[in-house]
Every structure is written in structure tokens, then in C-alpha cells.
C-alpha positions as CSV (number, residue, x, y, z in Angstrom):
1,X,12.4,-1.0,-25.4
2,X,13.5,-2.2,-21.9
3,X,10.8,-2.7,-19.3
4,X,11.5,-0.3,-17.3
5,X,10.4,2.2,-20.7
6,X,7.4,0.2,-20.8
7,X,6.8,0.6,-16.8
8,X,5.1,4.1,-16.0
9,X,2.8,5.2,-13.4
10,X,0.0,7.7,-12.7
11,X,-2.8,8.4,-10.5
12,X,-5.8,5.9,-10.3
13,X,-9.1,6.5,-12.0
14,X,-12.3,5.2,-11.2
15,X,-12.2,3.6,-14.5
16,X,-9.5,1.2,-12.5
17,X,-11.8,0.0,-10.3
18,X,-12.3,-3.3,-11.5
19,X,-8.8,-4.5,-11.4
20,X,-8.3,-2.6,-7.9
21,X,-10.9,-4.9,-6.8
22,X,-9.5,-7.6,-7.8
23,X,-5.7,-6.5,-6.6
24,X,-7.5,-5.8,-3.0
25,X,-7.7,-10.1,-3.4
26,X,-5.0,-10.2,-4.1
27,X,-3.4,-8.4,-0.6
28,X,-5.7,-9.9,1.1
29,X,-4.9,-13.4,0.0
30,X,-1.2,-12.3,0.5
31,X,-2.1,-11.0,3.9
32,X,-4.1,-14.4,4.9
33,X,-1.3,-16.7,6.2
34,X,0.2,-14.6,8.3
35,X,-3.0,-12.8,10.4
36,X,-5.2,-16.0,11.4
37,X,-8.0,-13.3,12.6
38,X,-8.8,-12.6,9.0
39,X,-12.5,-13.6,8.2
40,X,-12.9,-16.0,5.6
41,X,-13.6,-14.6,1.8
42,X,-14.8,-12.3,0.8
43,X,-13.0,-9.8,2.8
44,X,-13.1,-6.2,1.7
45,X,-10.5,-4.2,2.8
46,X,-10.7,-0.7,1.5
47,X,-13.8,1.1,0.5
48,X,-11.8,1.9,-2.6
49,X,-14.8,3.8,-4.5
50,X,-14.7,6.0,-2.2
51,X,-11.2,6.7,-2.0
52,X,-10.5,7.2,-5.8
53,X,-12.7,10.9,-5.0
54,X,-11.3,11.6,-1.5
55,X,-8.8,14.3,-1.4
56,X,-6.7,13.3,1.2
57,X,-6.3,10.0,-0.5
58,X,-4.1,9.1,-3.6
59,X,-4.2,5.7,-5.5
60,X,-1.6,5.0,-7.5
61,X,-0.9,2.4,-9.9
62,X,2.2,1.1,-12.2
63,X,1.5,-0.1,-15.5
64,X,3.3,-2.3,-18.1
65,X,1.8,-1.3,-21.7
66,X,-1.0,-0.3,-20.6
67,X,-2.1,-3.2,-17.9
68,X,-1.9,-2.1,-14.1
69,X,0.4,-4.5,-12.9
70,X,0.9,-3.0,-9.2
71,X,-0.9,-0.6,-7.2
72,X,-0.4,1.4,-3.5
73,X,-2.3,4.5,-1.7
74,X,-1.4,7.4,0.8
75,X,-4.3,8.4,3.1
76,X,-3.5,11.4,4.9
77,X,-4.5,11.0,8.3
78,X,-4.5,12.8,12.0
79,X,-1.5,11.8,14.0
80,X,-2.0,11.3,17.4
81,X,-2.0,14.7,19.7
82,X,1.1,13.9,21.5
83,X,3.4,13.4,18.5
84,X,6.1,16.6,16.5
85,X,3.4,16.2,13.4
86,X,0.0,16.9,13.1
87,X,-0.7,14.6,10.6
88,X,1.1,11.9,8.4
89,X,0.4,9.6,5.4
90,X,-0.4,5.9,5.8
91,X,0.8,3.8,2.8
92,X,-1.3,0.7,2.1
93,X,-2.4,-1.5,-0.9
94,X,0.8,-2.3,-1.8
95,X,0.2,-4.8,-4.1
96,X,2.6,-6.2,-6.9
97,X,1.0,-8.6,-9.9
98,X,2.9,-11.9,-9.3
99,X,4.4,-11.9,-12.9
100,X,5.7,-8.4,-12.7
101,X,7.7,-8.8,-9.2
102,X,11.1,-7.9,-8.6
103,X,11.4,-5.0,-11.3
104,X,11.0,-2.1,-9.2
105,X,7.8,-1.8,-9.0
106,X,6.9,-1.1,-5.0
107,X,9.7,1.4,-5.2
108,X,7.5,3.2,-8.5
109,X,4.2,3.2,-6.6
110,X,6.3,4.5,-3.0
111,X,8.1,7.1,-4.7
112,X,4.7,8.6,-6.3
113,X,3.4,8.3,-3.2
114,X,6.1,10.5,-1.1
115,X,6.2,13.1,-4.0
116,X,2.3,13.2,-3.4
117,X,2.8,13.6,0.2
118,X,5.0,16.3,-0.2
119,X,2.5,18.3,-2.4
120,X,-0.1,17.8,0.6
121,X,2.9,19.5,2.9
122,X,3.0,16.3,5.0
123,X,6.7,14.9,6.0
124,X,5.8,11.6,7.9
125,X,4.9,8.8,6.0
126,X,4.2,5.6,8.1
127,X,2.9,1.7,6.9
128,X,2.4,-1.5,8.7
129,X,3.8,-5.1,7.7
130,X,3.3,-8.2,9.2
131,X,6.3,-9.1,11.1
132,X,6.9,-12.3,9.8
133,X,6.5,-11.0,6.1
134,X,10.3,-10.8,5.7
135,X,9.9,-10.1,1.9
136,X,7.8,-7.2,2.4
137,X,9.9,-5.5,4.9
138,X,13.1,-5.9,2.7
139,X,11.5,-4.6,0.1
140,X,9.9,-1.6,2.5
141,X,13.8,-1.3,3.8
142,X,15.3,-0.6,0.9
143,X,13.6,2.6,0.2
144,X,14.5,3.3,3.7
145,X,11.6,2.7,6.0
146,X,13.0,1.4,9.4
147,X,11.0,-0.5,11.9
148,X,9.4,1.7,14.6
149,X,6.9,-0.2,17.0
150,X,5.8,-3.8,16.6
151,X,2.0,-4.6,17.6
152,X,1.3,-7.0,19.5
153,X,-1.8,-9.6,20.5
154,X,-3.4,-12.2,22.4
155,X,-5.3,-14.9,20.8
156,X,-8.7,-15.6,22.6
157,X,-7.7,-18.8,23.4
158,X,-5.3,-17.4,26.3
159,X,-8.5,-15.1,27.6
């Protein structure tokens, strides 16, 4: 059996939680050396209790016989009044298990995620990446997102 036989996702269940916790670390260690305005640990992200019962969210996560190895969610969410959609899905908690990278698996949990997003009748779907995660945004390129808008800040010691 090949691993990508072995490789199969579904929808997240509270009885995930645990290892969504500790994946949530895992982003957020990920996330740490590029955003210096992150507090020191622990750092919670996502109220992710919460979102495994809210309907206008979907977790999803890949596993490898039976172990979650990667993990991603769609939050449906209002856009703002002056945009062509009402509302759009946010992508986030894209996370990949270290020994599992480079077989697919972001492009698994992504393509749940926009067949989900259909279902809810929604046809924007928009993420954020730190610019200078190159890796990321290959990997977010080559299921076709394109760069849009790039954020910008000031650090307080220029105030």
C-alpha cells in the first residue's frame, strides 16, 4: 500500500482535540520567527473547542493509519460591505506534522476545505502567510492562491 492509500481525510471530532492542541504549537512555533509581536508561550491561537461545534467552521484533518498527521479549517466569515461577495471562507491552521511533509498533504486538507466551502454556497476563499514564509506561499501557490494585498506595520520603536 502506497502512502498516499494510507493518507485519507475527514472532518475533525472533538475527540481530536488533544492533538489539535498540540498542532496549534506547533503553528504557532512555526509562526514565531517570523512575527516578533508574538507573546511568549503559551500562546493560544484558536478557541478550537469551540470551533469543532460551530457551523460556519470546518476542521479538517489528514491522517496516516490512523494518526492525524496535518490539520487546516474554513471559518466562514462576513466580507467587508464594499466587496462582489457577502461573505468568504478564511483558511487557517494549516499545519503539516514535520515527518509527514512534502506528500501532499496541505493540498488534502485545502481541497476538503473548498469542497466544504462550496456546500456552504460560498466562492471566495482567502488566507494570510507571512511574507517572508517562502515555503508556505509555494506550497499555497500551487493550488492556485495568488497574492492579493500585503499588510503592513510599524514597530513601536519608530512611534
Amino acid at each position: 500500500m502506497s502512502n498516499a492509500e494510507q493518507l485519507k481525510v475527514r472532518r475533525a471530532t472533538k475527540d481530536d482535540l488533544g492533538i489539535l492542541l498540540a498542532f496549534e504549537q506547533g503553528v504557532v512555533s512555526a509562526e514565531r520567527p517570523y512575527d516578533p509581536t508574538i507573546k511568549p508561550d503559551p500562546v493560544l491561537y484558536y478557541d478550537l473547542e469551540q470551533m469543532l461545534s460551530d457551523e460556519e467552521v470546518a476542521i479538517m484533518v489528514v491522517t496516516f493509519n490512523e494518526q492525524i498527521v496535518g490539520s487546516g479549517y474554513a471559518h466562514i466569515r462576513e466580507a467587508r460591505s464594499y466587496l462582489d461577495h457577502q461573505k468568504y471562507a478564511y483558511l487557517g491552521f494549516m499545519y503539516t506534522d514535520e515527518a509527514h511533509r512534502g506528500k501532499g498533504i496541505n493540498k488534502m486538507i485545502i481541497d476538503a476545505l473548498k469542497a466544504w466551502t462550496i456546500t456552504q454556497g460560498i466562492n471566495e476563499i482567502r488566507l494570510t502567510v507571512y511574507s517572508d514564509n517562502l515555503p508556505a506561499i509555494r506550497a499555497y501557490e500551487k493550488v492556485g492562491f495568488q497574492s492579493h494585498m500585503i499588510e503592513m506595520r510599524m514597530d513601536r520603536d519608530l512611534l
